[in-house]
TITIFI-795568 format. One record per residue (C-alpha): residue in three letters; x, y, z. Coordinates in pm, 1 decimal. Layout:
% residues N
+-----+----------+----------+----------+
|   r |        x |        y |        z |
+-----+----------+----------+----------+
| ala |        X |        Y |        Z |
...
+-----+----------+----------+----------+
END
This chain:
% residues 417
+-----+----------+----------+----------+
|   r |        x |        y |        z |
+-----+----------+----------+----------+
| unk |   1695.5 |   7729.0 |  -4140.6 |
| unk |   1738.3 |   7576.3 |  -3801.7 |
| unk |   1517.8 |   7279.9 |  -3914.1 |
| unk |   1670.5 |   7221.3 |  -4267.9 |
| unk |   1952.4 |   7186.4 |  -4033.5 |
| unk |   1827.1 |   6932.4 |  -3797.1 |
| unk |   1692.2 |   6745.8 |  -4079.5 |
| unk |   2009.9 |   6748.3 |  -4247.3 |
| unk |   2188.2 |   6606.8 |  -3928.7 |
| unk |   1911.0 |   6350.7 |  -3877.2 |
| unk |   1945.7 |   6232.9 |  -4241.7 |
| unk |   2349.2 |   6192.3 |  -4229.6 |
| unk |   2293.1 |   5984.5 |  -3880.2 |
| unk |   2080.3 |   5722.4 |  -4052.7 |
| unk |   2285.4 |   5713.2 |  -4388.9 |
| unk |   2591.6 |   5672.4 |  -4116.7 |
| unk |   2417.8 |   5413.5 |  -3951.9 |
| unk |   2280.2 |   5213.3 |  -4236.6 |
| unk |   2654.1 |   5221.5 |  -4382.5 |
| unk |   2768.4 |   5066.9 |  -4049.1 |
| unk |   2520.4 |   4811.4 |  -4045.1 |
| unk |   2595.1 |   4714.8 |  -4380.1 |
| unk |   2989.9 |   4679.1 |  -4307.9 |
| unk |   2836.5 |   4467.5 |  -4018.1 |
| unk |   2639.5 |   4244.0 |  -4256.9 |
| unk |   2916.1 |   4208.5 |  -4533.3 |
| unk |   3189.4 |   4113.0 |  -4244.1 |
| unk |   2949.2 |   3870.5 |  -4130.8 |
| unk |   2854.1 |   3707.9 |  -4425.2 |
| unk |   3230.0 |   3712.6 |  -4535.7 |
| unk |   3272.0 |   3507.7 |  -4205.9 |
| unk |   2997.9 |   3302.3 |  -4231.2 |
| unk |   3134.6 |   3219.7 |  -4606.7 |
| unk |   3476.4 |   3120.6 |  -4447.1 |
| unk |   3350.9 |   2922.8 |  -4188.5 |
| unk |   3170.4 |   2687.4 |  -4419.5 |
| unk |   3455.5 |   2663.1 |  -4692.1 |
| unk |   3673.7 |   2477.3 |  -4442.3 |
| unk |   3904.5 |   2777.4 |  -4349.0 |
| unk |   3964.9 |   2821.1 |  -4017.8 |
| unk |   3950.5 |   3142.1 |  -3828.0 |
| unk |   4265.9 |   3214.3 |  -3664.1 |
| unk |   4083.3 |   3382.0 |  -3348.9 |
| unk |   3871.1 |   3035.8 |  -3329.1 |
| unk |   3944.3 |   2835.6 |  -2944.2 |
| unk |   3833.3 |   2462.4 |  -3027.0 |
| unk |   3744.3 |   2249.0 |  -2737.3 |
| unk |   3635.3 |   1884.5 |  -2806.9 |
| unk |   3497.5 |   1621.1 |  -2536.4 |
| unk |   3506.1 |   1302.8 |  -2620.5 |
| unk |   3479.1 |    993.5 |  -2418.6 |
| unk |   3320.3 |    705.7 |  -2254.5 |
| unk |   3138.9 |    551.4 |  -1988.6 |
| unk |   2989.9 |    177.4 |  -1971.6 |
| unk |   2930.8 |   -120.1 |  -1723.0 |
| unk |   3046.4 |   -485.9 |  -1785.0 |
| unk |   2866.1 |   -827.0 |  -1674.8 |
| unk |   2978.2 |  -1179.7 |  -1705.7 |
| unk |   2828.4 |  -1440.9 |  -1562.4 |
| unk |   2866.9 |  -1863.0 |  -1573.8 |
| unk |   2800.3 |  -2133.5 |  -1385.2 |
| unk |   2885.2 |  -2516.2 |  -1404.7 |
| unk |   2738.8 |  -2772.0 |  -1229.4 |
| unk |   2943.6 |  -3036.0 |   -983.6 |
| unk |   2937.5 |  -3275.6 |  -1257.4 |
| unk |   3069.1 |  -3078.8 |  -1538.2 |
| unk |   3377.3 |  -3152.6 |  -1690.8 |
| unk |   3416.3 |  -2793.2 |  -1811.1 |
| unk |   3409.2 |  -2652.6 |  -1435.9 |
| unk |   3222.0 |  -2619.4 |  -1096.1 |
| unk |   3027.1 |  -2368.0 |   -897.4 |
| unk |   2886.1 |  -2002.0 |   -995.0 |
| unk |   3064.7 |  -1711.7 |  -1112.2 |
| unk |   2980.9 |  -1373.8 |  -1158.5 |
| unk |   3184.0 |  -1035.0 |  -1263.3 |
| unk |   3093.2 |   -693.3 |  -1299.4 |
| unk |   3317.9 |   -378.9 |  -1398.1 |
| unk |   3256.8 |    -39.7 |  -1486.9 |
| unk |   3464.9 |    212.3 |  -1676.2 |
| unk |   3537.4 |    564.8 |  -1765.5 |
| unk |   3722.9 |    710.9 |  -2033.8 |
| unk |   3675.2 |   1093.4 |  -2070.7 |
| unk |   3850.7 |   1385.9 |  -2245.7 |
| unk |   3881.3 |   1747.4 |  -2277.7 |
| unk |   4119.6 |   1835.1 |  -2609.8 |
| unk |   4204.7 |   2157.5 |  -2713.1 |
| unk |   4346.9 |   2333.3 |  -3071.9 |
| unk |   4412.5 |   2685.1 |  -3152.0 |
| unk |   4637.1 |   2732.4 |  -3439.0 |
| unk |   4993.0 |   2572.2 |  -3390.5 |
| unk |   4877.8 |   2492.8 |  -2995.1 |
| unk |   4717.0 |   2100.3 |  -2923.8 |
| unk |   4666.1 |   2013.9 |  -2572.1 |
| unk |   4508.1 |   1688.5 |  -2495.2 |
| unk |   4393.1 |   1629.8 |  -2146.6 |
| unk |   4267.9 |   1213.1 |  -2007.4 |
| unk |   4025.9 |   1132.3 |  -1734.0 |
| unk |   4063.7 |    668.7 |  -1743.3 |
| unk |   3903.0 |    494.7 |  -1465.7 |
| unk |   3798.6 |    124.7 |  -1459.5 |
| unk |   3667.6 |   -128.3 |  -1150.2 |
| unk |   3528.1 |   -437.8 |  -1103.9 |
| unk |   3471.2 |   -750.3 |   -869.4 |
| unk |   3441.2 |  -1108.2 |   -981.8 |
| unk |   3221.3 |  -1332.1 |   -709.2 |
| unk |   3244.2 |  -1717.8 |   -718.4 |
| unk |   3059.7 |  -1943.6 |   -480.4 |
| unk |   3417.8 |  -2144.0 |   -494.0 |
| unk |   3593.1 |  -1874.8 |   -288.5 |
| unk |   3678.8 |  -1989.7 |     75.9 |
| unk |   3808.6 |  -1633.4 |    162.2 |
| unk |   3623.2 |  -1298.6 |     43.0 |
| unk |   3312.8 |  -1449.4 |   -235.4 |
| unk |   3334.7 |  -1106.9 |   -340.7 |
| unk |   3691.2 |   -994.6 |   -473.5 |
| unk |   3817.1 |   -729.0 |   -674.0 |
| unk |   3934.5 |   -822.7 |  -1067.6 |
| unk |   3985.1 |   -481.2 |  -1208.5 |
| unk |   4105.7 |   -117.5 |  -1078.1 |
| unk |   4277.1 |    123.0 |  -1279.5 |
| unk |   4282.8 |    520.5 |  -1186.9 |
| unk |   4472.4 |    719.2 |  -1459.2 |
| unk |   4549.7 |   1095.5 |  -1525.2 |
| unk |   4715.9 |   1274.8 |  -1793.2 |
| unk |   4812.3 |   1581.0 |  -2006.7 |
| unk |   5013.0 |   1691.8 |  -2315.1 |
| unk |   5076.7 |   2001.2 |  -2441.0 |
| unk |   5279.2 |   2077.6 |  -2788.0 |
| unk |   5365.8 |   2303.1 |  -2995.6 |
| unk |   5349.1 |   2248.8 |  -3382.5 |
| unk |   5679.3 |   2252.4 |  -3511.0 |
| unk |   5623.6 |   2137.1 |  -3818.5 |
| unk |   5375.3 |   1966.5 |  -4058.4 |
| unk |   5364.6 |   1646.2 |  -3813.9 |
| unk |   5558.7 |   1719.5 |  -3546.9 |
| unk |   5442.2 |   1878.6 |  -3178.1 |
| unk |   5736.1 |   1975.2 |  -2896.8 |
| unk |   5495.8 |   1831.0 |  -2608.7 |
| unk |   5508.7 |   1839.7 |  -2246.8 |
| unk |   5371.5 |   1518.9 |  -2129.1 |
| unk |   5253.0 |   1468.2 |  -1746.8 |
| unk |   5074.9 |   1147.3 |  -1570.7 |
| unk |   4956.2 |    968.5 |  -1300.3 |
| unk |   4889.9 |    632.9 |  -1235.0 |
| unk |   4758.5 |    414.8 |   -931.5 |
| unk |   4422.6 |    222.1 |   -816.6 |
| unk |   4161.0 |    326.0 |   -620.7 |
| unk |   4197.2 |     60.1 |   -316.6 |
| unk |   4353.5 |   -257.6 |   -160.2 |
| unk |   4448.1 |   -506.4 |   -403.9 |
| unk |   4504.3 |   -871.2 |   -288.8 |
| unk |   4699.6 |  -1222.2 |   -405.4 |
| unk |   4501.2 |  -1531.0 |   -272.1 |
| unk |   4745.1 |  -1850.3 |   -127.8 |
| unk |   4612.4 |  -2138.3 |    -89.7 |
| unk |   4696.0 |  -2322.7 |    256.3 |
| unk |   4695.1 |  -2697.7 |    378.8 |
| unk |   4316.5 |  -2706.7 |    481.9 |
| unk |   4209.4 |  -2638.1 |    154.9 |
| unk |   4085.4 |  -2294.7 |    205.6 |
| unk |   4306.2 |  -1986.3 |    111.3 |
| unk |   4423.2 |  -1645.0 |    288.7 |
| unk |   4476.1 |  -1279.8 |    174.5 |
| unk |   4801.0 |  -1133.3 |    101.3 |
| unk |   4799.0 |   -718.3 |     76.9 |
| unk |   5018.3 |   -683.4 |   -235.5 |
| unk |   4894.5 |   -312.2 |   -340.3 |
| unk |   4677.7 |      3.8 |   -273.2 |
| unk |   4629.2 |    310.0 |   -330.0 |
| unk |   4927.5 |    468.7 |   -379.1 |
| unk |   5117.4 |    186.1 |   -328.2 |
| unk |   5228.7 |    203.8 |   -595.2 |
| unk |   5165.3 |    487.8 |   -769.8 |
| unk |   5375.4 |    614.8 |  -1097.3 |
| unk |   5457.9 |   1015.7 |  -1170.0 |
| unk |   5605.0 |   1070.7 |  -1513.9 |
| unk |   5706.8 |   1455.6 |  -1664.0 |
| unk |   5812.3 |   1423.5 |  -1985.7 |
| unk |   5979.4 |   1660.7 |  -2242.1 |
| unk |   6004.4 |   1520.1 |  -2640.7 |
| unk |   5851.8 |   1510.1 |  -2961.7 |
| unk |   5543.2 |   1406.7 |  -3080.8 |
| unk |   5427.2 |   1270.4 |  -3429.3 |
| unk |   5120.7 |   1332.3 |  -3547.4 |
| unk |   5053.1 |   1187.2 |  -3914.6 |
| unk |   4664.6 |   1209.7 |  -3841.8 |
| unk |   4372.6 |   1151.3 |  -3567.0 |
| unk |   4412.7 |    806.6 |  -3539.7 |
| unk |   4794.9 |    805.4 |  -3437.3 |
| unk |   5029.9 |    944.5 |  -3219.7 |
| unk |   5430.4 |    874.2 |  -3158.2 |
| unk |   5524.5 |   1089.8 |  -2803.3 |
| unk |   5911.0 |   1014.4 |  -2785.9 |
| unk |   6119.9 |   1180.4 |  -2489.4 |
| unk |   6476.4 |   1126.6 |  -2429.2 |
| unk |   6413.2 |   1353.1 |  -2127.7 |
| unk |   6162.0 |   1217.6 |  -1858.1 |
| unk |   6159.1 |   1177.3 |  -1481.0 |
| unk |   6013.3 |    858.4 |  -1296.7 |
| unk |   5865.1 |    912.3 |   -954.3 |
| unk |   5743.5 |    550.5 |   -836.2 |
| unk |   5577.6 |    601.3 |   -461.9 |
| unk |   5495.3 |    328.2 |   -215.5 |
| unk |   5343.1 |    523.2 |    105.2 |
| unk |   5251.8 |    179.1 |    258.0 |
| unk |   5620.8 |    -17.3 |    421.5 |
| unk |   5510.2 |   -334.6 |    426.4 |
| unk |   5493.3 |   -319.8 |     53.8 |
| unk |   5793.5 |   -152.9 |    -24.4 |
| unk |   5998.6 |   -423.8 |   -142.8 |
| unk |   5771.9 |   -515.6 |   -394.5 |
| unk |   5837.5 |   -222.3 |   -518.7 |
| unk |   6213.5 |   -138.0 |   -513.5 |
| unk |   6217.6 |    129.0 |   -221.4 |
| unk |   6528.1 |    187.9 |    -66.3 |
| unk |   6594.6 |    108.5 |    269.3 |
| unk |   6681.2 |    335.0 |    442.8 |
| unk |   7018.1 |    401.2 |    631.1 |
| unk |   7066.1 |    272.0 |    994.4 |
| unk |   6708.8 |     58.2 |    994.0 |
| unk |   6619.0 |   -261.6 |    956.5 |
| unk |   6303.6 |   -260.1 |    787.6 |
| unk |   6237.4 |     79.7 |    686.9 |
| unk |   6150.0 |    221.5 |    346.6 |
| unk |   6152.0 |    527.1 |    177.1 |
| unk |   5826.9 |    575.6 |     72.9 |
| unk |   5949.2 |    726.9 |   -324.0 |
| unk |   6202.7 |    713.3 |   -582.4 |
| unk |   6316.6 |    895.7 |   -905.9 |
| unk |   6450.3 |    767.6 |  -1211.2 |
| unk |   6574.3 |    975.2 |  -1488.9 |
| unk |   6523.0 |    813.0 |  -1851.5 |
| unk |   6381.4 |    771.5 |  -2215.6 |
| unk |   6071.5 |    718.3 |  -2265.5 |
| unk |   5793.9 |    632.1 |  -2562.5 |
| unk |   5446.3 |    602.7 |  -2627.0 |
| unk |   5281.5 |    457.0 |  -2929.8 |
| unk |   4879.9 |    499.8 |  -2924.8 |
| unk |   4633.2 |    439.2 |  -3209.2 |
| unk |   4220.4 |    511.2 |  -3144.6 |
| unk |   4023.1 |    503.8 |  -3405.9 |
| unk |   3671.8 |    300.5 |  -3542.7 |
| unk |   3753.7 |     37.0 |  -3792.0 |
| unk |   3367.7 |     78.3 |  -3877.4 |
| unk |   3121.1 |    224.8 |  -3802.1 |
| unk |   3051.8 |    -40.3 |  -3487.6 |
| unk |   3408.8 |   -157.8 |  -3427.8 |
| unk |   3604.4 |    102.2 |  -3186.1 |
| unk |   4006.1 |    -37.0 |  -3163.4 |
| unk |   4245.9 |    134.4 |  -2891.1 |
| unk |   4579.7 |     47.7 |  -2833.2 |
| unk |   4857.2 |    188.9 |  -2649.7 |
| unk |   5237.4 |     32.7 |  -2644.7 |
| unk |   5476.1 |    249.1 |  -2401.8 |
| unk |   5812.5 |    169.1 |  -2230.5 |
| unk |   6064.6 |    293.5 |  -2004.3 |
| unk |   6435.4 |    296.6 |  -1923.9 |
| unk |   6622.0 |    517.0 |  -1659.4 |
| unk |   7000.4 |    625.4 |  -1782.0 |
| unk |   7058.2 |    598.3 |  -1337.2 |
| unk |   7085.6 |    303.3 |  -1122.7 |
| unk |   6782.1 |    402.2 |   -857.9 |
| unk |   6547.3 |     73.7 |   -822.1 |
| unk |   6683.6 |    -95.3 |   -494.0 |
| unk |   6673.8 |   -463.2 |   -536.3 |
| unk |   6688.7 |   -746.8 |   -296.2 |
| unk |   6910.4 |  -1008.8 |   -442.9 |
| unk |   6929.1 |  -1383.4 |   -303.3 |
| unk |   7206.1 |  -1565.6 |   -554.5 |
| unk |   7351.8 |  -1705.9 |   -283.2 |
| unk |   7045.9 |  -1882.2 |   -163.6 |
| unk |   7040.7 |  -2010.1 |   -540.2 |
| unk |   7347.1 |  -2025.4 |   -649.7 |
| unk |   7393.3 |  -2312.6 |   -249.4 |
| unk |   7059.9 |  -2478.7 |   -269.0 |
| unk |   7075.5 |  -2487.3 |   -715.9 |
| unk |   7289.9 |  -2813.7 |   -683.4 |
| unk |   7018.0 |  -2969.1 |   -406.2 |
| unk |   6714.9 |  -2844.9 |   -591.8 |
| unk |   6824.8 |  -3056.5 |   -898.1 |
| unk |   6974.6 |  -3320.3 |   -736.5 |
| unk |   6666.4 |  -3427.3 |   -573.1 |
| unk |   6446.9 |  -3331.2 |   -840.2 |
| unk |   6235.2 |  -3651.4 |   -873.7 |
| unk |   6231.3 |  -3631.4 |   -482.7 |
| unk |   5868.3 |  -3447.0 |   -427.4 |
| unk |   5852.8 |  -3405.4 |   -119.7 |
| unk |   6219.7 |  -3271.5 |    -74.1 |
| unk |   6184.7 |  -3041.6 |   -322.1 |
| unk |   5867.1 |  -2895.6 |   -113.4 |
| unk |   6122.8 |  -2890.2 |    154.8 |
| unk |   6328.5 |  -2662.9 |    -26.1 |
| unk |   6070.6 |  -2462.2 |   -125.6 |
| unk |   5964.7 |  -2369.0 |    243.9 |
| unk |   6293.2 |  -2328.0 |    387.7 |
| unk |   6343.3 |  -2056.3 |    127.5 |
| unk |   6048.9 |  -1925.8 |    177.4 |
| unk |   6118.3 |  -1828.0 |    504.6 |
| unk |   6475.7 |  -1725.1 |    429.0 |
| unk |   6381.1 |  -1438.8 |    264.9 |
| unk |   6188.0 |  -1310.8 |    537.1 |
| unk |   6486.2 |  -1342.4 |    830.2 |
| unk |   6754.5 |  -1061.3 |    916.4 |
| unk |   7063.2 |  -1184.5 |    745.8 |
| unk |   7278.9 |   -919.7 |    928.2 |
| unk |   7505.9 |  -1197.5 |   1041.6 |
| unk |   7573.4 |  -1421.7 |    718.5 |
| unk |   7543.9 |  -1731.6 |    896.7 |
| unk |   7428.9 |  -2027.9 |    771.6 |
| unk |   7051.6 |  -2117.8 |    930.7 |
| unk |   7040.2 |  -2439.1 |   1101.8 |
| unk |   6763.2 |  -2559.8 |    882.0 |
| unk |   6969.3 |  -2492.2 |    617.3 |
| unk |   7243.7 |  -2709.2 |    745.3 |
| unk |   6999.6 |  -2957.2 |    842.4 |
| unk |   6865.1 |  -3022.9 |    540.6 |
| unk |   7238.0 |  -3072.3 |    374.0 |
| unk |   7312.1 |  -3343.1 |    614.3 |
| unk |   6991.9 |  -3490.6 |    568.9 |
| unk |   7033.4 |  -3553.5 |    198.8 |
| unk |   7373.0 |  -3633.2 |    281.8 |
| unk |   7251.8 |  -3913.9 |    459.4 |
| unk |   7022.1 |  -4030.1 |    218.0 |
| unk |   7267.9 |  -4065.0 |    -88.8 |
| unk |   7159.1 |  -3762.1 |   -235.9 |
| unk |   7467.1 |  -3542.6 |   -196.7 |
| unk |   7782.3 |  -3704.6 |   -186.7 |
| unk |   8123.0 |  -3594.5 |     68.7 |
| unk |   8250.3 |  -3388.8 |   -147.2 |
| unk |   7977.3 |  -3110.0 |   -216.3 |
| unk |   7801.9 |  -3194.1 |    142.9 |
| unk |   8162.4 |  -3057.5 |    278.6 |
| unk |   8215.1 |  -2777.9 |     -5.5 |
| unk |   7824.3 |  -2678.1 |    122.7 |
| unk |   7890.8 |  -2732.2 |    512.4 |
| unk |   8222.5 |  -2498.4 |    506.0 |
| unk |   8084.7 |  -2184.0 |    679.7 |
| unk |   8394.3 |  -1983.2 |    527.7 |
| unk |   8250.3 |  -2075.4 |    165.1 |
| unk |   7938.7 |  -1982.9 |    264.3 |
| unk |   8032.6 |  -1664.1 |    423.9 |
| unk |   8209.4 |  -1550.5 |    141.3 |
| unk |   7957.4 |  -1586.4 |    -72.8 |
| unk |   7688.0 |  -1422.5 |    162.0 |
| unk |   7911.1 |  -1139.4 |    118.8 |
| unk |   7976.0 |  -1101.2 |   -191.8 |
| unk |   7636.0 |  -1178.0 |   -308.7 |
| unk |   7398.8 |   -992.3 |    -67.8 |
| unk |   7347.2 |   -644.0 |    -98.0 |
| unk |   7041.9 |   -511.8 |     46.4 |
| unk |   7038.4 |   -194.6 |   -171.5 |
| unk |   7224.3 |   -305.5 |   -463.3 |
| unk |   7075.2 |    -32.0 |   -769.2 |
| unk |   7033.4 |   -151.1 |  -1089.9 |
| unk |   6883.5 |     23.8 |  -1424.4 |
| unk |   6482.7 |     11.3 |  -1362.8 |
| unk |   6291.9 |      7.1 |  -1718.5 |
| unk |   5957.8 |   -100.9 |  -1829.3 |
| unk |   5682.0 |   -203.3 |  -2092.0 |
| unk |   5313.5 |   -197.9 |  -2093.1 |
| unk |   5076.5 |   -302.1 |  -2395.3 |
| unk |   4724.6 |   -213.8 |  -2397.0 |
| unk |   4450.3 |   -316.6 |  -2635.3 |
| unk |   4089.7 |   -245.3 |  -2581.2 |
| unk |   3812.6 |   -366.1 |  -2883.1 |
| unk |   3478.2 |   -292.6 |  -2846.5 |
| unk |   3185.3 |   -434.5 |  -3095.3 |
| unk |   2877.9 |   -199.5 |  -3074.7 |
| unk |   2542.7 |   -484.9 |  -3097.5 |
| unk |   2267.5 |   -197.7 |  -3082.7 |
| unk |   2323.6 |    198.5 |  -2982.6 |
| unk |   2388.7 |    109.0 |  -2619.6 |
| unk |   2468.8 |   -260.4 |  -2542.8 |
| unk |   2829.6 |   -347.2 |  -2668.7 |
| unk |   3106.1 |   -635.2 |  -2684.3 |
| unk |   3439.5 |   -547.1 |  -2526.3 |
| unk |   3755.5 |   -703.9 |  -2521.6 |
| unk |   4040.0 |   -545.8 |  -2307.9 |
| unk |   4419.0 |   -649.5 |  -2220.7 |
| unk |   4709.2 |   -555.7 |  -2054.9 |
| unk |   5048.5 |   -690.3 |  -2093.2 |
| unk |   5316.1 |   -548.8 |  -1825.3 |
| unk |   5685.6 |   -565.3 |  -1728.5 |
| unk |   5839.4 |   -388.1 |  -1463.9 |
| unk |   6201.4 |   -493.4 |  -1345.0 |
| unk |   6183.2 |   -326.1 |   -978.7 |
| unk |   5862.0 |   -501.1 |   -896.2 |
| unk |   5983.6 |   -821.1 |   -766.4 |
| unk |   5658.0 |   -944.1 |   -597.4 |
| unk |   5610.9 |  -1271.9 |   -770.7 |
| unk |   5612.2 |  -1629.5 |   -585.4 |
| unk |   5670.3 |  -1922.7 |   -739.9 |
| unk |   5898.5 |  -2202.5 |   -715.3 |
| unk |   6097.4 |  -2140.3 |  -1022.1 |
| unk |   6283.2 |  -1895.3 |   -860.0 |
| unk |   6267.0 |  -2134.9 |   -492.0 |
| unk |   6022.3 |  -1930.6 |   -304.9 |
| unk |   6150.2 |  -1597.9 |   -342.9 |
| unk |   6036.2 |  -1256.6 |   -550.6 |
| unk |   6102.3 |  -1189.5 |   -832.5 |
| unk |   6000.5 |  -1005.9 |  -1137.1 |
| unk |   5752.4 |  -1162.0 |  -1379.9 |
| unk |   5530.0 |  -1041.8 |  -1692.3 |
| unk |   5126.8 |   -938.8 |  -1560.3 |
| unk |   4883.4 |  -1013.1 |  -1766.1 |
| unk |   4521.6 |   -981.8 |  -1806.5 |
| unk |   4200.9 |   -981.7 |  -2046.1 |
| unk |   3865.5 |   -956.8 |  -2002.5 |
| unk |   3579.2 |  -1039.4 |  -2271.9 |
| unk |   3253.2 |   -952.7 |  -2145.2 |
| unk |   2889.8 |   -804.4 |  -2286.9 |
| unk |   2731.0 |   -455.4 |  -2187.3 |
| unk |   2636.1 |    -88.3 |  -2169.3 |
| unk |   2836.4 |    190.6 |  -2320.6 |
| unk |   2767.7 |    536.8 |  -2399.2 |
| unk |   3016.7 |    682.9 |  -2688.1 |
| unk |   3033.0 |   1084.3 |  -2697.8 |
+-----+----------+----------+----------+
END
């Protein structure tokens, strides 16, 4: 009886355990049946990595006698674009690795053959929440800057040219946090919209610091604060996608504009608004207008803490004065130190604020040629009202805000994943 009894026990184990094992095999095959009719399993994390990484040459050269140019040329760049993008359910958060640099080297260059044409170090991350069929409540964060000195080259009287810092790392670098709304209609585009989204612009380097509309600050004379904050709206439009199967498109269209007066400006109207009526009065006079030019170059660059007018200044009034070129009448009205200090004062203020706000274009084309070696075209069209770090003499010497603008065109390596 005992062993009937075993038996027995034995017997309901294995009938127990080939019922389990079947459950196991039908709840398997159920979800292997899901899977493949395009349903998604609601406990599923999806992580996807795509990206890029390539390297860029150009080279030309034109001999002495060539209309079309002179000397050798050579430029090189490398880039990185890489992703980590996650979806679970109603969650999407999109994470962006973008890193590019490159130097261009021309036989032609009196100061540093070897200079840098490219350098671009961005971060970002955006997390949303669907709301409904299209649309995401997203947090978006990012950081911008370059990865080391960048330099403008002026040319000098000798012929050869000299350096001028004009950025680095960190100087200037961009902080955005961002709370809005983001369309979705499909992979290929995205709409991130925020009417709530803090600015931080940082300049840890002094010298460059009005370039970049840093405020001086109180009870120095050439001091910066090495930040600032600007509350605004902001908007991004991107599009990524393959036209076909060997034509990748990119573009990205954002801009900026703070609702509080924080970018410090350095205003110089009434150096424009007195020398205006000399500049065009002389304006077939070359080599006055040069004058003009470097008096106000170095203006710019003096302590105007006592709003009086620099000799050179008055020096070059009487001087045209005495050549026909003014007559009494304005050479007095331009003389009168009162006038002059009146308009100093209303007119300079070294921390007047104004509304910053911004736009930036991007458009990056690659052709694929074989698996590996690619044509790429890239661009960048920016406008930034607080960086007033132009010369020219349009605006008589002094900075000013201007459009940047680049492009590059060149044949390589790239690995799509």
């Amino acid at each position: 009886m005992k062993k009937i009894c075993v038996a027995l026990g034995v017997l309901f184990m294995a009938i127990a355990s080939a019922y389990a094992d079947e459950n196991e095999l039908v709840k398997t095959a159920t979800s292997i049946s899901t899977k493949s009719s395009g349903e998604i399993s609601t406990d599923s994390i999806y992580w996807t990595f795509p990206g890029s990484v390539g390297l860029n040459v150009n080279q030309a050269y034109f001999s002495e006698y060539s209309m079309e140019g002179t000397g050798l040329s050579v430029s090189s760049d490398a880039f990185a674009n890489l992703n980590a993008n996650y979806k679970k359910n109603r969650v999407k958060w999109d994470n962006n690795l973008s890193a590019k640099y490159g130097f261009l080297f021309s036989n032609q260059f009196t100061t540093d053959s070897l200079r840098k044409n490219m350098d671009e170090l961005g971060l970002s991350s955006k997390f949303g929440y669907k709301m409904a069929q299209y649309w995401y409540a997203s947090a978006l964060a990012s950081l911008e800057t370059q990865f080391t000195n960048g330099y403008k080259y002026e040319p000098l009287p000798n012929g050869t040219d000299t350096a001028i810092l004009n950025s680095s790392f960190f100087a200037p670098g961009y902080v955005k946090v961002s709370l809005g709304f983001d369309y979705v209609p499909n992979k290929y585009i995205s709409l991130f919209m925020s009417p709530l989204t803090t600015r931080f612009t940082i300049c840890r380097l002094n010298e460059l610091a009005q370039n970049y509309g840093m405020e001086l600050i109180e009870g120095t004379a050439n001091e910066y604060k090495k930040s600032r904050s600007e509350l605004g709206a902001y908007a991004i439009l991107r599009s990524d996608f393959d036209i076909t199967k060997n034509i990748h498109f990119f573009s990205s269209l954002e801009a900026f504009y703070a609702y509080n007066k924080a970018v410090s400006t350095h205003t110089h109207g009434y150096v424009e608004n007195w020398f205006g009526k000399i500049y065009n009065s002389i304006c077939d006079q070359r080599d006055d207008i040069n004058n003009v030019r470097g008096i106000l170059q170095n203006l710019h660059k003096e302590d105007y803490s006592n709003g009086k007018m620099p000799e050179d200044m008055r020096d070059l009034i009487v001087s045209l004065s005495d050549k026909g070129e003014l007559d009494d009448e304005d050479m007095a009205k331009l003389l009168d130190s009162k006038t002059y200090e009146s308009s100093y004062s209303d007119d300079l203020d070294i921390n007047k604020f104004i509304h910053g706000w911004y736009f930036k274009w991007k458009l990056e084309l690659m052709v694929k040629l074989t698996k590996y070696i690619n044509v790429s075209f890239r661009t960048q069209l920016k406008y930034d009202n607080a960086e007033m770090k132009t010369i020219d003499g349009k605006h008589f010497g002094l900075p000013h805000a201007d459009i940047q603008f680049w492009e590059s065109t060149s044949l390589g390596i790239a690995y799509k994943f």
